[in-house]
Structure formats: C-alpha cells, structure tokens
C-alpha positions in Angstrom: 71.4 -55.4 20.8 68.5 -53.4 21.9 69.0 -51.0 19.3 68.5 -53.8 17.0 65.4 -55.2 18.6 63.7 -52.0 18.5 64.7 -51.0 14.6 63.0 -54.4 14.0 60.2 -54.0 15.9 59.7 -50.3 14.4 60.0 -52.3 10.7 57.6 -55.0 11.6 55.3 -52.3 12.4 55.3 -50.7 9.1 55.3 -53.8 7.5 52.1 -55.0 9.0 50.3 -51.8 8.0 49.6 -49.9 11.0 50.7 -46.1 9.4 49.1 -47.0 6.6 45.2 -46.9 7.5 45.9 -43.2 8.9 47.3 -42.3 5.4 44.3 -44.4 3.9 41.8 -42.5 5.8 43.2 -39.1 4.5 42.9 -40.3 1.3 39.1 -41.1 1.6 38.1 -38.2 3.0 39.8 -36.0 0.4 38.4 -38.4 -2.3 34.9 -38.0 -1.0 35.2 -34.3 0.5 36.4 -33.0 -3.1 33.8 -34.4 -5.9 30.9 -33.1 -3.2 32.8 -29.6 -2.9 32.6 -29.6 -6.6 29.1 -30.5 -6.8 28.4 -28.2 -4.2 29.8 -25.5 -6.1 28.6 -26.6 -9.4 24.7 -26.7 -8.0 25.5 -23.1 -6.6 26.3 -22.0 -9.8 23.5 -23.5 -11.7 21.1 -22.4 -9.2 22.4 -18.7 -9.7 21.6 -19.0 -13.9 25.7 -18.8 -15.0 25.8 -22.3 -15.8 22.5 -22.8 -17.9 23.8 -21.0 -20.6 27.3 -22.5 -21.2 25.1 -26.2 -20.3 22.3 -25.8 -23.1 19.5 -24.4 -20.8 17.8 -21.6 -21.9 19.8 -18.7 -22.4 19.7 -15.1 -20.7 16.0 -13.5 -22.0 18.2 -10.4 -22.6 20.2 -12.1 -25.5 18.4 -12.5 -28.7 19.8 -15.5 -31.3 21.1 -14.9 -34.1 17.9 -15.4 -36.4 15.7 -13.5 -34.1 15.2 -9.8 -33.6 16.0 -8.3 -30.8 12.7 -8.4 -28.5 11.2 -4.6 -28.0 11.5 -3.0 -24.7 8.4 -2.8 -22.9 6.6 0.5 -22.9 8.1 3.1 -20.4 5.5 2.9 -17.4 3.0 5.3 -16.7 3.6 7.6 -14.1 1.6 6.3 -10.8 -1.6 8.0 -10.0 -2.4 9.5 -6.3 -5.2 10.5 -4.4 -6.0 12.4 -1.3 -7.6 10.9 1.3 -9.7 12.6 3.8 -8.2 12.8 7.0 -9.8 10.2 9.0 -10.4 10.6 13.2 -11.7 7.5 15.1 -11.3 6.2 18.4 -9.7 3.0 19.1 -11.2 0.0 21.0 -9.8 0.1 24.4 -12.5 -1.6 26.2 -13.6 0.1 29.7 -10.2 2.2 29.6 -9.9 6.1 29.0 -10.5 6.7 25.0 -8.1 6.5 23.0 -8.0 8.5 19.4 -5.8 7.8 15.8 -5.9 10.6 13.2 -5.0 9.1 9.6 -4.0 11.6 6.9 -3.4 9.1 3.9 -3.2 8.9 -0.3 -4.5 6.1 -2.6 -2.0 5.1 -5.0 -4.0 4.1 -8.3 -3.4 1.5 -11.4 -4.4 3.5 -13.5 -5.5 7.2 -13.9 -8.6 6.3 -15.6 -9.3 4.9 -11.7 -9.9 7.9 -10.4 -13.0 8.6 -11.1 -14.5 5.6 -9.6 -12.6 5.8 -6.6 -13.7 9.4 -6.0 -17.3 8.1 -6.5 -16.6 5.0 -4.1 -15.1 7.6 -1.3 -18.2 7.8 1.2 -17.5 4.0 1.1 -14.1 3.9 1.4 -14.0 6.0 4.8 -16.6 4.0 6.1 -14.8 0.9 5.8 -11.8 2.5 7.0 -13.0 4.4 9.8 -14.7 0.9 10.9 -11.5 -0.8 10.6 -9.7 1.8 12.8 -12.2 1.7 15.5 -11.7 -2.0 16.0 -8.1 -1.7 16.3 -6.0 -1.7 19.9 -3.7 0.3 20.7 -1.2 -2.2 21.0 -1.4 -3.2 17.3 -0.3 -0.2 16.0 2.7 -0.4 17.7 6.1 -0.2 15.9 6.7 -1.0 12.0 5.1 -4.5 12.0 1.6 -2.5 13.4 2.0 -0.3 10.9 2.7 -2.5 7.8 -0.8 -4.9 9.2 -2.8 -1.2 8.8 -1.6 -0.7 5.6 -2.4 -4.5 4.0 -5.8 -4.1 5.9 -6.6 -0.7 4.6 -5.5 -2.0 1.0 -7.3 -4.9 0.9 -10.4 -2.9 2.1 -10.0 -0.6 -0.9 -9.8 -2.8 -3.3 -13.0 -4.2 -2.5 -14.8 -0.9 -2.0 -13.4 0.4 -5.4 -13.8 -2.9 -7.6 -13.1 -3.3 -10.9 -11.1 -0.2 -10.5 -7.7 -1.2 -8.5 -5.4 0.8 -5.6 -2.3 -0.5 -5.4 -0.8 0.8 -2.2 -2.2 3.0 0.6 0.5 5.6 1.3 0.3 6.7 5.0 1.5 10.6 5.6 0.3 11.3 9.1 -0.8 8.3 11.9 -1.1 10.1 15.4 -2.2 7.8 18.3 -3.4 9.6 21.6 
C-alpha cells in the first residue's frame, strides 16, 4: 500500500507540472541563446566584408562588373629617397647633475627626390632645431623603445616644419649613444 501511495504521489507530481518548468527553462534559453549566436556570428561576418557582397553592399574594389574595365593598377612607387644627416652631439638636461652627452647619427627619408634640394638648403636649420630639441631632453626619456619612438615623432615633426613645402616622411635613426 505504500508502494501505491508513493507511485501516486510521484504521478500527481508530474501532473501538476513541477518537471516541466526545468524542461521549459532549457527550452528558453536555447531559443534565446541560438538566434543571438547567429547574429553574433552574422555581424562578425559582415563586419569582416564577406557578407556585403553576397548581401548587395558594395562589392570587393578588386572585382570589376561586367560592363566596366578592369581599373588600372596604380603606378609602381618610386623608390624612397634618403639623406644623410650630420652627426649630431649635444648634452642632455640633467639639471645640477654630472653632464650627460647623446651622439645622433641619423638619415631623412624624403617624399620625393625633387626634396632634396630644399632640405639640403634647409640643413643649418634642421640641426639647429634638432640639436635644441636634444638638449632639452632627460635622460630618462630616452629610455627603452617608447623613448625612442617620442625622439623620432619629435625630430619628424620638427623637420617637416623646418623643410616646408618640401616633406620628410620618417627620420631613420642609425646610431643613438647616451653617456
């Protein structure tokens, strides 16, 4: 008899529902987890450029239509232009401290060739705005790549305005010695 009471207490609980709001619950989170996979996926995909082609976006620049010609490649580029820097020897701002030198053995790397010419004319300028950056500098900021990278964005920027119109587009260090 308690075998019997317990199978019907077991059925009345399945009847009422009590297993069934755990499989309910399942089935709402995979309804709701799957279509936001999906979306995730698909946004991941149109972000990357596959899908804007197959979806009517604008296709791949590297295709050409059918009623179009292909578009020419550009012109090979021109082979980039350097010139030697002086080398440049300043002391470094230390404040009351023992002096402290740099010695800077650099190139300019130029636009364009016809350049040149008005960065050799700009030079005296160009080491004097150099030379005066250097001597402002601590020690401690030339330290490591991140001191290094600040010299050369400093240095660049200073050339470009010493050489305007004419335009160097990277300073291209080949000797720094700090003592």
């Amino acid at each position: 008899m308690a075998t019997a009471a317990a199978q019907q207490v077991a059925g009345s609980d399945t009847e009422t529902g009590t297993a069934a709001p755990k499989r309910g619950r399942k089935k709402l989170l995979v309804l709701i987890a799957v279509p936001l996979l999906l979306a995730a996926i698909g946004g991941g995909l149109w972000a990357s450029g596959l899908l804007r082609g197959v979806l009517g976006g604008s296709p791949p620049p590297a295709e050409a239509t059918e009623g179009q010609a292909a578009a020419p490649a550009p012109a090979p580029r021109a082979p980039p232009v350097f010139l030697d820097m002086p080398d440049i020897i300043a002391n470094l701002n230390i404040g009351n401290r023992r002096t402290a030198f740099i010695k800077l053995r650099s190139k300019l790397e130029l636009a364009r060739a016809e350049d040149r010419q008005a960065v050799e004319a700009a030079m005296p300028r160009l080491l004097d705005l150099f030379t005066t950056y250097l001597r402002e500098i601590r020690p401690e900021e030339l330290r490591g790549s991140a001191g290094t990278f600040r010299l050369r964005e400093e240095l660049l920027n200073r050339a470009n305005i010493a050489v305007a119109p004419a335009r160097v587009t990277d300073v291209l260090f080949l000797e720094i010695l700090q003592q």
